[in-house]
C-alpha positions in Angstrom: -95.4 18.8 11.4 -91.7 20.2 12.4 -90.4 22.8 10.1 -86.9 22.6 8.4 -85.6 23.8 11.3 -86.5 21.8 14.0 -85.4 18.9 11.7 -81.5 20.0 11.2 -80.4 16.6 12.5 -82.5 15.4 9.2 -81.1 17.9 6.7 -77.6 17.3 7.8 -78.1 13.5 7.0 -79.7 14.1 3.5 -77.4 16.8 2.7 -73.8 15.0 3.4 -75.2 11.1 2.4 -73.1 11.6 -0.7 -69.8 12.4 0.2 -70.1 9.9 3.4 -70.8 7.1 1.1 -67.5 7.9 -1.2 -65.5 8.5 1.7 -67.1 4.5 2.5 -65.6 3.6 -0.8 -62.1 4.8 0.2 -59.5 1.7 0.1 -58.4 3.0 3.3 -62.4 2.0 4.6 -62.7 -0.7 2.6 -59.5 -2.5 4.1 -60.6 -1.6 7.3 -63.9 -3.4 7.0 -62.2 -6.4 4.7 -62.3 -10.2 6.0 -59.1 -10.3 5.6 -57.7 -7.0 7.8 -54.6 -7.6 9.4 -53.8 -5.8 12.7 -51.2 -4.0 11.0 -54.2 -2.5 9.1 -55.6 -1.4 11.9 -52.2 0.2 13.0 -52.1 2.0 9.7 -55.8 3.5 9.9 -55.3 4.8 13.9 -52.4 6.8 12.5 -54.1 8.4 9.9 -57.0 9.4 12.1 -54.5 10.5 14.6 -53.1 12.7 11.9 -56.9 14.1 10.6 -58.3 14.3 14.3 -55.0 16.4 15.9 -55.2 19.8 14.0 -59.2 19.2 13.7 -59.4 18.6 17.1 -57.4 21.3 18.6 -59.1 24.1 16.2 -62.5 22.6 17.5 -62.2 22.0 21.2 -60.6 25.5 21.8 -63.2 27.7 19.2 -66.3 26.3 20.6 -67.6 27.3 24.4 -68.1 25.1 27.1 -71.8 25.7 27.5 -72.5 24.4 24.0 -70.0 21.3 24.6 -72.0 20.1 27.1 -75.1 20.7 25.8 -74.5 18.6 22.8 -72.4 16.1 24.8 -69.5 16.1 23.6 -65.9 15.8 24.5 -62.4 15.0 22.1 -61.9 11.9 21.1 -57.8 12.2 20.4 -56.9 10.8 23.7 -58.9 7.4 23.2 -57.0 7.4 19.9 -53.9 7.6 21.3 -54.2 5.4 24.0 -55.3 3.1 21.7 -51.8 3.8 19.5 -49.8 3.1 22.9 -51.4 -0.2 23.5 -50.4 -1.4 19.9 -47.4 -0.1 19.7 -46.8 -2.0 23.3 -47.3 -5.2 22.1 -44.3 -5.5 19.8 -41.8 -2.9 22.4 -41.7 -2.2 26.3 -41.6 1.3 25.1 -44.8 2.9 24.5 -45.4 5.2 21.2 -44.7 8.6 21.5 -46.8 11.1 19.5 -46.1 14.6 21.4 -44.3 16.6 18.8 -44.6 14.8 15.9 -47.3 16.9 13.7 -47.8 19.7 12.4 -50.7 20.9 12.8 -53.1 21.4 9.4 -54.3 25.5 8.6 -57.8 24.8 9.7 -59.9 27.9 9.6 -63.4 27.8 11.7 -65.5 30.2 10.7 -68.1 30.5 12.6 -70.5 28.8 15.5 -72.3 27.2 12.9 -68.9 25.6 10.9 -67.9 24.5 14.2 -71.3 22.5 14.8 -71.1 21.4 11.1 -67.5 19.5 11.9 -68.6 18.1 15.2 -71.6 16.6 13.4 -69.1 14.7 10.9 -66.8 13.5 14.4 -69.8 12.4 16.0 -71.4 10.5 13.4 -68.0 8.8 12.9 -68.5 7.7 16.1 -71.7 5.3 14.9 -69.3 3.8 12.3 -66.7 3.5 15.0 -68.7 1.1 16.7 -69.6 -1.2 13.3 -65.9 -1.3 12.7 -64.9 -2.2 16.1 -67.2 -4.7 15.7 -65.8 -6.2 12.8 -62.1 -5.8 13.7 -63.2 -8.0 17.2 -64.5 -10.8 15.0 -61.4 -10.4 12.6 -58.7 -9.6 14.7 -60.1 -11.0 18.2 -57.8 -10.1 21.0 -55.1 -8.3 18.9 -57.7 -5.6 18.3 -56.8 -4.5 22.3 -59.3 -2.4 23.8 -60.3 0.0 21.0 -61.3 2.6 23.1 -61.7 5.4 20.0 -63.4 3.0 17.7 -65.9 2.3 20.7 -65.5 5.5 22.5 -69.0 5.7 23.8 -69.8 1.9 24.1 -73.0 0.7 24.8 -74.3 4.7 25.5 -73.2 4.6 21.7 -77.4 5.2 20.9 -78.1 7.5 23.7 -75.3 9.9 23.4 -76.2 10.4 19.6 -79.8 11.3 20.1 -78.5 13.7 22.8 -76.4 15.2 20.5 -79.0 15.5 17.6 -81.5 16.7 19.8 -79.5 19.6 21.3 -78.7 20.4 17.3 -82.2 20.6 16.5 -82.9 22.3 19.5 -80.2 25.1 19.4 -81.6 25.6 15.8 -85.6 25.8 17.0 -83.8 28.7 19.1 -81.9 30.6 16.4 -78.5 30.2 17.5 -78.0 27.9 14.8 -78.3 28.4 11.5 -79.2 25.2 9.3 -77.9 25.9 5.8 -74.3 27.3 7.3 -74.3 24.1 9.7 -74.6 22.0 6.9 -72.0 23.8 4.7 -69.8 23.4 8.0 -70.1 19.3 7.7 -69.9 19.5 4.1 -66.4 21.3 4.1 -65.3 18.8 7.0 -66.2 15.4 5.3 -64.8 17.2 2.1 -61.2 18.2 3.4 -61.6 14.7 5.2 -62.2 13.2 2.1 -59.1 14.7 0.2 -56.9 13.6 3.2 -57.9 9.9 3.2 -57.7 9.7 -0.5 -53.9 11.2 -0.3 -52.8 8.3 1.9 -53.8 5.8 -0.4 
C-alpha cells in the first residue's frame, strides 16, 4: 500500500474538492456551462481569466526552475488565452485586441517550492475542466467558439499530460523535495484567492 506521500496527487484532490465545487457554483461558471451561453459570454469569461492568469502566471513561470517545469510538464497557458482573445475580438474589427499594457499586475507572494506546486496543481486541473467547457461551448456556440486553443490547450494529450503531471508530484514528494501538507496549503490559497476574484466580477 503507498503511504500519504506517494499519494499527494490523491490528498490534493480530497483536500481542495470543496472550494473547487463552490468555485463550480460561481455564476460566472454556471453561465459558462448554460444552454443558453452566448459568445459574448464566452468573451466575458476569457477576459477574466486573462486578468487571474497574468499576474499568477508571471509570479509562477519566473519562481519555479526549469528542471521541475519539465518534469511535471508544464508550460503557461496565457499565450493560448490570448490568442484566443485576438481571434474574437477579430471577428467584429480588422484590428486585433491589444492586451500589452493593460494590467496591473496582482501582489502575489510565492512562498516557497511547495506554494508554487500547490498553484500549478489548481492551473493544471483547470485544464481538465477546460476541455468539458470547450466541449460544451462547440455544441452551443459551434463555429463562433473559434479555435479555443486555452480552453483545449492540451487536446487530445489532455489524459496523458495530466497523469505526467500527477505522477512527477507524487514522485518529487516519494523524494522529499516536496512536502505534501505545504503543497496542499499552496492549492488551497490559489483556488481561495481564485475564488474571491471570480466572485468580485459577478
Amino acid at each position: 500500500m503507498q503511504s500519504f506521500e506517494q499519494n499527494l496527487i490523491v490528498a490534493l484532490r480530497h483536500a481542495t474538492a470543496g472550494v473547487h465545487e463552490s468555485i463550480e457554483q460561481l455564476a460566472i461558471m454556471r453561465r459558462i456551462m448554460s444552454s443558453s451561453v452566448t459568445r459574448a459570454d464566452y468573451c466575458h469569461y476569457l477576459f477574466v481569466l486573462r486578468d487571474l492568469y497574468t499576474p499568477l502566471e508571471a509570479a509562477l513561470y519566473t519562481a519555479i526552475d526549469c528542471e521541475t517545469q519539465l518534469r511535471l510538464g508544464v508550460r503557461p497557458k496565457l499565450p493560448a488565452l490570448l490568442a484566443d482573445l485576438n481571434e474574437q475580438m477579430a471577428m467584429n474589427t480588422d484590428e486585433t485586441f491589444v492586451t500589452a499594457n493593460t494590467i496591473t499586475p496582482a501582489n502575489i507572494v510565492i512562498q516557497n517550492i511547495n506554494h508554487l506546486v500547490g498553484s500549478l496543481y489548481v492551473l493544471e486541473g483547470a485544464t481538465l475542466g477546460g476541455r468539458t467547457i470547450a466541449r460544451h461551448l462547440r455544441r452551443v456556440l459551434g463555429d463562433e467558439l473559434g479555435a479555443a486553443w486555452f480552453l483545449d490547450f492540451h487536446g487530445e494529450q489532455t489524459s496523458t499530460v495530466w497523469k505526467q503531471f500527477a505522477g512527477a508530484l507524487d514522485e518529487l514528494c516519494a523524494e522529499q523535495r516536496l512536502e505534501s501538507d505545504a503543497v496542499i496549503a499552496g492549492a488551497l490559497a490559489t483556488f481561495d484567492d481564485l475564488y474571491r476574484q471570480l466572485a468580485r466580477c459577478e
